[in-house]
N, C-alpha and C positions, 0 to 999 in steps of 0.2 A: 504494500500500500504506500503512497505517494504520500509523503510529507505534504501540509499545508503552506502555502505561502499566501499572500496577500500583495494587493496592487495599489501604489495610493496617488494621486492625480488633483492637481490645481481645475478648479470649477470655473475655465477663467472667465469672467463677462457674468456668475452669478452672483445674486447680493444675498441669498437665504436659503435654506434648504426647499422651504416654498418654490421660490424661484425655478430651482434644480426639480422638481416635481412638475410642475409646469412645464417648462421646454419638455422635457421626456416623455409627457402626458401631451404633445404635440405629433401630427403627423409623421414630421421630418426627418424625427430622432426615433419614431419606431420601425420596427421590420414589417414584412407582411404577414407573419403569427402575432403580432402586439407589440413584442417585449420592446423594450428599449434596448439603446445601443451603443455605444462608444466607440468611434471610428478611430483608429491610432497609425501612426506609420509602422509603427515597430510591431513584430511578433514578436510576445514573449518567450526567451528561452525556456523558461520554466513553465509551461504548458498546463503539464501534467499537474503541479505542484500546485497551482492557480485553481485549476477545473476538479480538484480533491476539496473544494469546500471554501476557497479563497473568495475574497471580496473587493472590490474597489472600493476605498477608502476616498474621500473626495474634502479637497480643502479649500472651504469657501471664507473669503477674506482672514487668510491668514491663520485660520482654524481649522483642524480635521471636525465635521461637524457630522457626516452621519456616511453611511458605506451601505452596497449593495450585493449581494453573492454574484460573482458571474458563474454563470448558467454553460456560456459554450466561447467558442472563438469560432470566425467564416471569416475566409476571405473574401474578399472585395474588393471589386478594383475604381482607383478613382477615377474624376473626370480628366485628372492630367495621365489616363491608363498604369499608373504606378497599383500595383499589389499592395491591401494594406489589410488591418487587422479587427474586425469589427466584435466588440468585446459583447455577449447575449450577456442582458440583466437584467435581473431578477426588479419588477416593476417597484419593490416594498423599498423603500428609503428606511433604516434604521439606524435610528439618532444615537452619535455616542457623547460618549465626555468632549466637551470640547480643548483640543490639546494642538497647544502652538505650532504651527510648524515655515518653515524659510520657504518665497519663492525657489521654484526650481522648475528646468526644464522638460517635458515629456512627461511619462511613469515611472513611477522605483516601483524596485520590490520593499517589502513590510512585512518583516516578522513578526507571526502572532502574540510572539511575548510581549513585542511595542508597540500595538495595533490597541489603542483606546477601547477600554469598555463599552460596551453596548449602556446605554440608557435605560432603567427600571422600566418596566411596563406602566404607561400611564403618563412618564414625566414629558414624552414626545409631543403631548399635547400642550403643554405649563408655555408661557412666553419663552421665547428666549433669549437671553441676553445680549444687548447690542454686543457685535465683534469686538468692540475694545477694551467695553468692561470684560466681556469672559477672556481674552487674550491677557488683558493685567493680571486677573483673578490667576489663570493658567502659569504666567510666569513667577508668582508667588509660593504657587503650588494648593492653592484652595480649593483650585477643580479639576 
């Protein structure tokens, strides 16, 4: 059995997890089964390790704020005919701790030991915190 790994990804142009629900709950960003989709240039080396129960992790303004299981990987080819990597996910957005993290470019991989708690049942719904206060809050270590 494949070790777990995780995938974690700058939400660039979203301002909430709202937001990230939205566009994905848009035609553009689904396939023709529903799911949504993450178009990437890169194929993950780690495949296997990804599609054993892995998630994308997504960091919206400077916070890991909530992650989704990927389901599969398809290829796809763009309109500039380049081979790329379209990530199936799972439609459920679930909210974690919010936990600082630096711009950076493309995908990393994310060890599930450093991959942010999932969120209580329930607190998905509570407001949540402007990005700055939860990013102070995070750098403190309160959240």
């Amino acid at each position: 059995m494949a070790t777990v790994t995780h995938l974690i990804k700058l939400s660039v142009g979203t301002d909430s997890v709202e937001t990230l629900a939205a566009w994905q709950a848009s035609a553009p960003a689904r396939g023709a089964d529903g799911l949504p989709r993450h178009v990437t240039r890169m194929w993950p080396r780690r495949e296997a390790e990804v599609l054993a129960g892995g998630s994308i992790y997504w960091v919206i303004k400077g916070l890991i704020q909530c992650r989704q299981r990927v389901l599969a990987m398809e290829r796809v080819t763009g309109g500039d005919g380049t081979e790329r990597c379209a990530l199936v996910l799972d439609p459920q957005l679930v909210r974690t701790a919010g936990t600082q993290k630096r711009p950076f470019q493309g995908w990393r991989y994310l060890s599930p030991e450093d991959a942010p708690r999932d969120l209580p049942e329930g607190r998905e719904a509570e407001d949540s915190l402007p990005p700055e206060l939860a990013g102070a809050l995070a750098e403190i270590g309160v959240l």
